[in-house]
N, C-alpha and C positions, 0 to 999 in steps of 0.2 A: 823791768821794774816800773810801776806806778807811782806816782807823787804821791807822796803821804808826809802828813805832820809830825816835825819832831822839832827838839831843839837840837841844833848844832852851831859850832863858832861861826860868828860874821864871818865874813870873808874868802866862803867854800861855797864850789857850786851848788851848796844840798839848799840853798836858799830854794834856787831851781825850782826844786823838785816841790818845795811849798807853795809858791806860787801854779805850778801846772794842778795842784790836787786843788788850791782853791779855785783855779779856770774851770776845771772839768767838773766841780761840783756846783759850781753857780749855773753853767751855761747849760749842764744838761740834768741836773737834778738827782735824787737816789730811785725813784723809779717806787712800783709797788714790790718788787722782788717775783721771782717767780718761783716755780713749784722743783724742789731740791730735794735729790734720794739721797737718802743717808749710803754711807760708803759701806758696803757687805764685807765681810769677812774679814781681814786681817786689819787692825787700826792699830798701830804703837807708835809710840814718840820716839823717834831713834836718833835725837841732838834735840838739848835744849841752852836757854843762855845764849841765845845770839840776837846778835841786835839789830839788823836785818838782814833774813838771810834769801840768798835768789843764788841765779848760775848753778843749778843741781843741774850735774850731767856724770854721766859713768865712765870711766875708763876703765877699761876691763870690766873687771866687777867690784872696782874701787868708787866711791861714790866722792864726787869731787863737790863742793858749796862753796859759797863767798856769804862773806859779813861783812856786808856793806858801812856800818858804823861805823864796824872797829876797823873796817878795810884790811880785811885778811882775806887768803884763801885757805880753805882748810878740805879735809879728806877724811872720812869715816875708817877708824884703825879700830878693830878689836869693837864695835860699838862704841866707841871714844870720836868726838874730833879732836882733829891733830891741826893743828896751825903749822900751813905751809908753805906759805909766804905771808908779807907785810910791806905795807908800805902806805905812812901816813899822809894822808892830804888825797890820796889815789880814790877812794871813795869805790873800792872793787865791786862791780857790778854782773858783769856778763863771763862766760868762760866757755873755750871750745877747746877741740882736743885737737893739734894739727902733729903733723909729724913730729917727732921729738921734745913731744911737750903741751902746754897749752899757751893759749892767748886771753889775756887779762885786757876786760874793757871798764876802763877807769871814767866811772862817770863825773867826777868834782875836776879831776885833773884834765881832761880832756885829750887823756891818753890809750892807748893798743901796748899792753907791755907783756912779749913774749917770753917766756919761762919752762926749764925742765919743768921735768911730775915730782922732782923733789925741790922746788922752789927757789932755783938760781936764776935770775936774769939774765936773758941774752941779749935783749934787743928791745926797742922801743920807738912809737912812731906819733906825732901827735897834731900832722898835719896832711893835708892830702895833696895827690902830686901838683896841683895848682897854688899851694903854699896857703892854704883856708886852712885854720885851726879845726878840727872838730868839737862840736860843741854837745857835749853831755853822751858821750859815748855809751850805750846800753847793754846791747843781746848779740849773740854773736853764732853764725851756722856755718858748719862745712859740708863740702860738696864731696862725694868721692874722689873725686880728684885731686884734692885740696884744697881746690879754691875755699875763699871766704867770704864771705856777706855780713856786715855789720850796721847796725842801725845807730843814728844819732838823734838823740830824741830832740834838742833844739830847744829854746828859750822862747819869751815874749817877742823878741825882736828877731829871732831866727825861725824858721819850718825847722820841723822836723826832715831828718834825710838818711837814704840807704846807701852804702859805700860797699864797690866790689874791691877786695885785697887779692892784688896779683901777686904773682908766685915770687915776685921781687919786693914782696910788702909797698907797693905802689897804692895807694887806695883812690880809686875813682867816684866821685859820685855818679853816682845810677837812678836815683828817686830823690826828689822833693817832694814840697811843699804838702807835709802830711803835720797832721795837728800835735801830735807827741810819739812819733814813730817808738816803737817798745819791740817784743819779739821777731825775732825771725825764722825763719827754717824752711828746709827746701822738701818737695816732693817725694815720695818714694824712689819715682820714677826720674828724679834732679832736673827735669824739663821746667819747673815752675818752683817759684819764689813767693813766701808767705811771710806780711806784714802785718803786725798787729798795730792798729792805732787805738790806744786807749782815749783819747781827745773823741772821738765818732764812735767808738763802740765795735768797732770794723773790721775787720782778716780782710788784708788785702791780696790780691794774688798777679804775679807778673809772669810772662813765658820769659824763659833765658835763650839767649842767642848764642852760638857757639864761642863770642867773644867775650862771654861775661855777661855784657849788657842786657837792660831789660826791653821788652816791649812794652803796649801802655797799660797801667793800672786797670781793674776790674773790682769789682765787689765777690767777693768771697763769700762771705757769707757777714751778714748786719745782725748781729747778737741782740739788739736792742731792740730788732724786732720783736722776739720772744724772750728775753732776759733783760726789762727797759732799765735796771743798773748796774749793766754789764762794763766794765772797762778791761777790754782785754789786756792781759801783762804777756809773759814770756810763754811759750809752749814746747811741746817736743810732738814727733809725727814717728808712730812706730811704723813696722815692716807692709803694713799694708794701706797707709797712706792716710790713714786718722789722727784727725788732729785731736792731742789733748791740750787745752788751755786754761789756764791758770787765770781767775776771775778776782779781780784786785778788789771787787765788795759785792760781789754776790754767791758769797758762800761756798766756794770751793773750783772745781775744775768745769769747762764745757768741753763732749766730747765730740766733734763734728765729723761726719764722712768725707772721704774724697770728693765724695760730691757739693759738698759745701752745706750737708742736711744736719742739724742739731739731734745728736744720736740721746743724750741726755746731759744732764747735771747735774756733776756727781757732789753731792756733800764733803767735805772734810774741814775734820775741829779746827777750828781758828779762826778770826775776824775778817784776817786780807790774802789772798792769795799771791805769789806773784814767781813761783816758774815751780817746774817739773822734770822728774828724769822717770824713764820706763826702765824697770831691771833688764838686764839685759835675757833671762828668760820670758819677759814680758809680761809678766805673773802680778807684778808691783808697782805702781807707782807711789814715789817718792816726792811729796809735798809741800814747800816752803810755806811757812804761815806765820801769822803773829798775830797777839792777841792784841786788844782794847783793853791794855790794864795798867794804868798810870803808876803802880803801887809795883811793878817787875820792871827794873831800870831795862834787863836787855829782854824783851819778851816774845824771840824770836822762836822758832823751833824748824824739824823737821820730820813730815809723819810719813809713816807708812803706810799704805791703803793697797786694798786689794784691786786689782784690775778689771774691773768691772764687765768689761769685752777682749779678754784676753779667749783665746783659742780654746784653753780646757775649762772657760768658764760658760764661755758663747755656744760652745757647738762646734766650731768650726775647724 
């Protein structure tokens, strides 16, 4: 999730998130935009009515999202969503799929709250094993193993930082001082860990050590080279190790190679971008957007778009 303007009550972290959208748009501006293909083949709106929506990830072939407004989690049933969990003040943000359920990253609350797939609470954790609260909890990735990696995107007075979750829900810090730490997600190959900073415009990339731990930060790839109002949000990294990400105002998704090369940008309807899920036949992605329209109280959606470099598109 990217800072964007809304109104919400005093007294909730979503101040936050106004304050980081007016930082990142004073200090690096909106850029001239760059050249965006419109999205081929398949485009429908399959949820509308949500008031902001991110955390699209698949279970199975269940399509899981959050509403951050209304702080729900919900699940695509029948082409319907279904509201499947709740919980006010939580500000649900990020979502992964770990054994027996998911993990709920609560950006206002400053919470990890873990949950079946039909939305009971088991557990919850909202500080790290040195007793630091985390602050504005975001995006959230598993490792085949299970491990987890979560980012904290941080306030004016806090960095941003990246927290490894041990199999004991221990959470360690592993990265600082990043400008609004936002996405995560690891490698094909799970040897390396990728951060989005939407503050720099940035995919950062870290090797993982057998402990979890990272080594030192690198440049991934600087989106602002070529997309100069790029604020990278949440991504997903399909089977063969490309990143698609989700562009909080520059018109849709960037698709990057393993190699850290801008493969293109792809268009999709709506104003802000901010996460993605790949079908699980890899045919589809799945779009969080929302428009610029004062006059649709929740004017959130989610689209579906053809996969641009999927296997029986590409060639390959």
């Amino acid at each position: 999730m990217t800072a964007f303007l809304f109104i919400r009550p005093l007294g909730s972290r979503a101040h936050l998130r106004c304050f980081a959208a007016l930082f990142v748009s004073i200090a690096f501006g909106a850029g001239n935009g760059a050249a965006v293909s419109a999205a081929d083949g398949i485009e429908t709106t399959v949820a509308t009515d949500i008031g902001f929506p991110e955390g699209t990830i698949f279970v199975g072939k269940r399509l899981y999202f959050v509403d951050y407004l209304r702080s729900n989690v919900l699940r695509l049933v029948d082409g319907r969503p279904e509201v499947v969990w709740h919980r006010p003040g939580c500000g649900a943000n990020g979502l992964v799929q770990t054994t027996g359920g998911l993990i709920v990253a609560c950006f206002d609350s400053g919470t990890l709250v873990a949950i079946t797939l039909d939305g009971k609470t088991v557990s919850e954790i909202d500080q790290d094993e040195s007793g630091h609260p985390f602050e504005a909890p975001n995006d959230l990735a598993a490792a085949k193993d299970g491990d987890v990696y979560f980012s904290a995107s941080g306030n004016s007075r806090n960095p941003g930082k990246v927290f490894f979750l041990k199999p004991n829900r221990a959470a360690v810090e592993v990265a600082s001082d990043l400008g609004f730490a936002n996405g995560v997600g690891l490698s094909s190959d799970g040897d390396t860990l990728y951060v989005a900073d939407s503050a720099t415009g940035r995919i950062l990339a870290f090797s993982i050590a057998l402990d979890g731990s990272l080594g030192p930060r690198r440049d991934f790839i600087r989106l602002r080279d070529t997309i100069p109002d790029a604020k990278p949000d949440s991504f997903k990294i399909d089977g063969h190790g490309n990143l698609f990400i989700a562009l909080y105002d520059a018109g849709g998704l960037a698709i990057v190679s393993p190699a850290g090369k801008l493969i293109s940008v792809l268009g999709v309807p709506g104003d802000h971008h901010t996460n993605v899920a790949i079908s699980p036949d890899g045919a589809s992605l799945y779009v969080a957007a929302i428009d610029d329209d004062p006059a649709i109280t929740f004017p959130g959606k989610i689209v579906q778009v053809s996969n641009p470099i999927a296997p029986s598109r590409s060639g390959r």
